[in-house]
C-alpha positions, 0 to 999 in steps of 0.5 A: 787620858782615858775617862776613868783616870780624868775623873779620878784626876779631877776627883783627886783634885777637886779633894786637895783643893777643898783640903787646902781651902780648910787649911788655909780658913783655919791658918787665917782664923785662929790668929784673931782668938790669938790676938784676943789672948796675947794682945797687939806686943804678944801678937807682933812677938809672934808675927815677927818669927811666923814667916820663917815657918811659912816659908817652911811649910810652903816649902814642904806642903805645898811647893816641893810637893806639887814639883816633885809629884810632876817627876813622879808622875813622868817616871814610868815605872814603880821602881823608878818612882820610888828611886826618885823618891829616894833622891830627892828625899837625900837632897832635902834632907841635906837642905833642910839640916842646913836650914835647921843648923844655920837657923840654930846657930844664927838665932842670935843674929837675926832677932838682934837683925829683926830688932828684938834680941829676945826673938832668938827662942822663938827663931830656935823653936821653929827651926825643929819644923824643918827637920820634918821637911824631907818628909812631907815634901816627899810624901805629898809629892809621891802620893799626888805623883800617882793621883792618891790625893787622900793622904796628902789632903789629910795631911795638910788639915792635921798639920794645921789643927795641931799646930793652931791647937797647940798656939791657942793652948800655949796662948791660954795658958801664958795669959792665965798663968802671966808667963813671958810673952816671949815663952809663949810665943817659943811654946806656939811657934813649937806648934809648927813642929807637933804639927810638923809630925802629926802630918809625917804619920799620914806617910808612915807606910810608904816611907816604912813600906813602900820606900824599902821595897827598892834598895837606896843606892848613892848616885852623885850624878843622879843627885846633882841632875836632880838637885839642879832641877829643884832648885831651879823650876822647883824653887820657882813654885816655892817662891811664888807659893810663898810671896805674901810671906816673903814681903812679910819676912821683909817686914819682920827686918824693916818695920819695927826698926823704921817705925823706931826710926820714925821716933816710936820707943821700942814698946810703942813700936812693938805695938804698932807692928802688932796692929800692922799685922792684923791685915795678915789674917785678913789678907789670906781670908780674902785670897782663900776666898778669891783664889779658893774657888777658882783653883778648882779650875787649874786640873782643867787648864793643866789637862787641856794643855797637856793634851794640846787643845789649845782652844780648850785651855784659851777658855778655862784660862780667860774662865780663871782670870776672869773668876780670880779677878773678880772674887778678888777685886770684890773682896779687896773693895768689901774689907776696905769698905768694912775695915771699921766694923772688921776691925772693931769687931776682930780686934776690939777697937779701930787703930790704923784703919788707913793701914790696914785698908791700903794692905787690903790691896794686896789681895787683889794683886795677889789673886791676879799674880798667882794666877798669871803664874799659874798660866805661864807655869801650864806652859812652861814660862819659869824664868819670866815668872822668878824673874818679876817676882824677884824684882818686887821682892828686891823693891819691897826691901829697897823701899820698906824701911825708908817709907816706914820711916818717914811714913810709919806703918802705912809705909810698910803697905804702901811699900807691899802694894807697889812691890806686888804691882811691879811684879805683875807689871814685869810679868805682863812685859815679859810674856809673850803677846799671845798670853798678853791678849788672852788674858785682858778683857777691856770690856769685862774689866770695865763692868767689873770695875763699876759693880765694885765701885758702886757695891763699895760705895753702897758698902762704905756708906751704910758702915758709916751709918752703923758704926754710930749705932754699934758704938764699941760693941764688938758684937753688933759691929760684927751684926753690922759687918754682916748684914753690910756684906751680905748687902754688898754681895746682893749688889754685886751679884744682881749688878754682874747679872745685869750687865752680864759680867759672868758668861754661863759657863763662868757662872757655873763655876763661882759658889752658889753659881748654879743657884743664881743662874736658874733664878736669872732663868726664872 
């Protein structure tokens, strides 16, 4: 690979990172306003239906596309490409009418199966988004197949802007006019189909240009070789792109009904679910965070693998656990320190800290999961990978309803934790030894493990100290909050450059890396 085609590759990336990373900031933030708007039931009516299209745009603006831009790439001429092109958007555009007629005709079903038989509208209005699935997948995957990252970026944060647009539209107008909070949550889970749209029109000209210039011709034993390969290696990026959602669609079947089981009425419990569902924001500002920064670092790990410098990709590979784990565990230790003021401070009162902090957890077996993946997927390990997350998943849905039936909601995180950590446990079994051994670090982990415990413990016992002072004020608990985690923070970075945690190199690539770095030097 030549120089000028790495930095456009590198440039490509580097903009379809800080995409994703505004994306996701904003898929995190709005559902605070949100919660604010609707309340604990309006936001559980919402949560409970969520999945279904996380799942759809993981699937569409994330998963397919980042497999189908690797068949891309490999085809080398343009004909083929758009031939390809061709045959992919066929097979998912028959997946996705079943989908969509499967989700329209079963609606009934799995509201009554979720507990609440008055979800089916919502079930019904965010089926539409899949029908927009062909598109996107195929548009971002051609154009990141030829290293165009510009409109697949563009792409990602038009889809989000109107969608969190339309929700808080819908939101506003519901509470200020007393509607049904079922109507509304139909009118915002539509957003994920106006967003749906806004984003197919960044590909209007290779779809009504680009994709004509080849004539589509019908091939069944082209489609089935190219139905076999994306539902299978294909299907394994989807999956994991879209774990956090996959435990949370479990929840949508298990936690009301368990915590009806527990003795909650079904008002009550529809409340309680709702709060539950706060650590969803949360737990994706912690994982923009911890893996934001770091997934700059894959084009490196992809490139040097790709040219076979095993030395090379052994280094970015330790640099990415080691910056993945790190942010993570620091994020993970923060919130659950802060969980009282963030709580307060977001929601407007403290129920279900416990709950909320052991979800907190999620976040750093998450980042160090997707990680894993990441290596084991630059070298082909698909099967180790669909397996261990399979198992969890199969854990999350044996476990969940009992514990959140004997235990209540912390039950459901409870269940969430040990799922993940199976996952990574089985991960780590089936990978070969050599990826074993690059991928542990006694000596740092022991460091890191004891900045964390003495930044929380620093952390935990300030909030405790504030918390009196704020009193309900949601304002100075938020003062609070920040002035706490930015104290944190100091303490962590002056503690990881007094042990020496990060080497330059690791330094370099963490945010404001460079800054600290020339006053270690000073």
């Amino acid at each position: 690979m030549g120089n000028k085609q790495l930095r456009h590759l590198m440039r490509g990336a580097m903009i379809l990172s800080v995409a994703s990373l505004i994306a996701k900031i904003l898929s995190a933030i709005y559902r605070v306003p949100f919660q604010n708007l609707v309340g604990d039931t309006g936001f559980y009516i919402y949560q409970q239906v969520y999945p279904i299209y996380g799942i759809g745009m993981t699937f569409a603006l994330t998963g397919f596309p980042v497999y189908i831009s690797k068949l891309i790439a490999e085809e080398p001429l343009e004909e083929d490409k758009i031939k390809l092109s061709q045959d992919i958007f066929i097979v998912l555009g028959v997946f996705s009418m079943i989908v969509f007629f499967g989700l329209q005709l079963g609606a009934a079903k799995i509201a009554l199966a979720m507990g609440d038989g008055q979800l089916d509208g919502l079930i019904k209005s965010v089926s539409f988004m899949f029908l927009f699935l062909p598109v996107l997948a195929v548009g971002r995957g051609y154009y990141q197949g030829i290293f165009e990252m510009n409109k697949t970026a563009v792409s990602q944060v038009v889809e989000q802007l109107l969608r969190v647009g339309l929700i808080i539209l819908a939101a506003y107008i519901a509470v200020k006019n007393k509607m049904s909070l079922y109507s509304m949550g139909s009118w915002a889970m539509f957003g994920a189909t106006v967003g749906a749209i806004g984003a197919s029109l960044s590909f209007y000209h290779f779809f009504s240009v680009d994709f004509k210039k080849v004539i589509m011709h019908l091939d069944r034993r082209r489609l089935m070789a190219v139905t076999k390969k994306l539902f299978s290696e294909g299907l394994v990026i989807c999956l994991f792109a879209a774990m956090m959602v996959l435990l949370q669609l479990i929840d949508s079947f298990t936690v009301k009904n368990g915590l009806v089981h527990f003795g909650y009425s079904n008002a009550a419990a529809k409340s309680l679910k709702g709060i539950y569902d706060r650590a969803q924001p949360l737990v994706q500002l912690g994982l923009v965070i911890s893996v934001g920064f770091s997934s700059m670092l894959l084009p490196s790990l992809a490139a040097a693998r790709r040219e076979n410098r095993k030395r090379d990709f052994q280094r970015y590979a330790k640099m990415l656990v080691h910056v993945t784990v790190a942010l993570s565990m620091a994020a993970t230790v923060g919130l659950v320190a802060l969980m009282p003021m963030i709580n307060q401070f977001l929601f407007g009162d403290q129920l279900q800290n416990g709950t909320l902090s052991v979800y907190m957890i999620s976040i750093f077996l998450a980042a160090v999961i997707g990680t894993y993946n990441s290596v084991l997927q630059s070298l082909g390990l698909y099967r180790t990978a669909v397996i261990s997350l399979l198992i969890g998943l199969l854990l999350k849905m044996g476990i969940n309803f009992y514990l959140v039936s004997v235990m209540g909601t912390v039950g459901a995180s409870v269940a969430t934790i040990l799922s993940l950590l199976v996952v990574l446990i089985a991960m780590w079994i089936m990978s070969p030894s050599e990826i074993r051994q690059l991928l542990i670090d006694p000596l740092f982990m022991i460091k890191l493990t004891l900045v964390c415990v003495m930044m929380g413990i620093v952390v935990y016992l300030l909030d405790n100290q504030l918390i009196n002072l704020v009193d309900d004020n949601r304002l100075l608990s938020g003062l609070a909050a920040l002035i706490s985690g930015s104290i944190g923070a100091g303490i962590f970075a002056l503690m990881a450059i007094k042990w020496q945690l990060f080497s330059i190199r690791e330094w370099l690539s963490l945010p404001f890396g460079k800054r600290i770095l020339k006053k270690i030097r000073r």
